[in-house]
Phi, psi and omega in degrees: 000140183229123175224185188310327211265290173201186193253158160214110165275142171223178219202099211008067182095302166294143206266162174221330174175157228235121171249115143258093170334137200267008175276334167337028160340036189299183163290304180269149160305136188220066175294126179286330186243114194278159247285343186265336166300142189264036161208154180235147184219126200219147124332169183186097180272098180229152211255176200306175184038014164291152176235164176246127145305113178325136170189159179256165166239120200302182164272171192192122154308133143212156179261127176238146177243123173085167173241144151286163166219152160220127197242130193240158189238138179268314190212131131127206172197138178232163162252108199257135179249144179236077192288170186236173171281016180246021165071031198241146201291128195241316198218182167228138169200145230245134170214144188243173171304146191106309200292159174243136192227119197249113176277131185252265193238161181091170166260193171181182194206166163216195191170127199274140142275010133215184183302131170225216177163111165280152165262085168282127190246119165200171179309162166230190338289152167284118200252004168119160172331292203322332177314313178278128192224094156350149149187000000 
């Protein structure tokens, strides 16, 4: 699915990863992600002189499975391969500075077409490669 906002690659049906492009501007608050995904990536739209109210965010359990990423590209451009969960190549797609790509399910990869540099964003704490399984 592709709208003015962003792209979703899917996968029967499950979303694998979610690209938002840095021309993206709504008007309005705008969640990208629906409400049950366990990471949320949204527009927050506020008008000259809005203000965020001072505030803490209490604690809160939550039980999570899996990891989300988000990856913002800072400098250069690649090509992010996009996998299903049976490891099979589902898309390709070409990312420059700006764009943001936020991984749900499924694996991936990139291959740089230049020097690039990410901003990575995940769940924590990071307990090392062993999280991870190559193929």
């Amino acid at each position: 699915m592709t709208s003015d906002l962003m792209e979703v690659i899917s996968w029967r049906d499950q979303p694998l990863t979610y690209i938002i492009r840095p021309n993206a501007f709504p008007e309005e608050t705008t969640f990208l992600t629906p409400p049950e995904l366990k990471q949320q990536v949204g527009f927050v739209v506020y008008p000259t002189g809005g203000e965020i109210a001072r505030h803490v965010h209490r604690p809160l359990e939550r039980h999570l499975v899996g990891t989300s990423e988000v990856l913002v590209v800072q400098k250069g451009k690649c090509i992010a391969d996009i996998y299903n969960d049976e490891r099979e190549l589902v898309a390709s797609r070409e990312l420059d500075v700006g764009d943001v790509m936020l991984m749900v399910g499924g694996g991936h990869g990139f291959r740089m077409l230049e020097e690039t540099v990410f901003l990575e964003i995940k769940q924590g704490p990071y307990t090392g490669l062993e999280e991870k399984e190559l193929f």
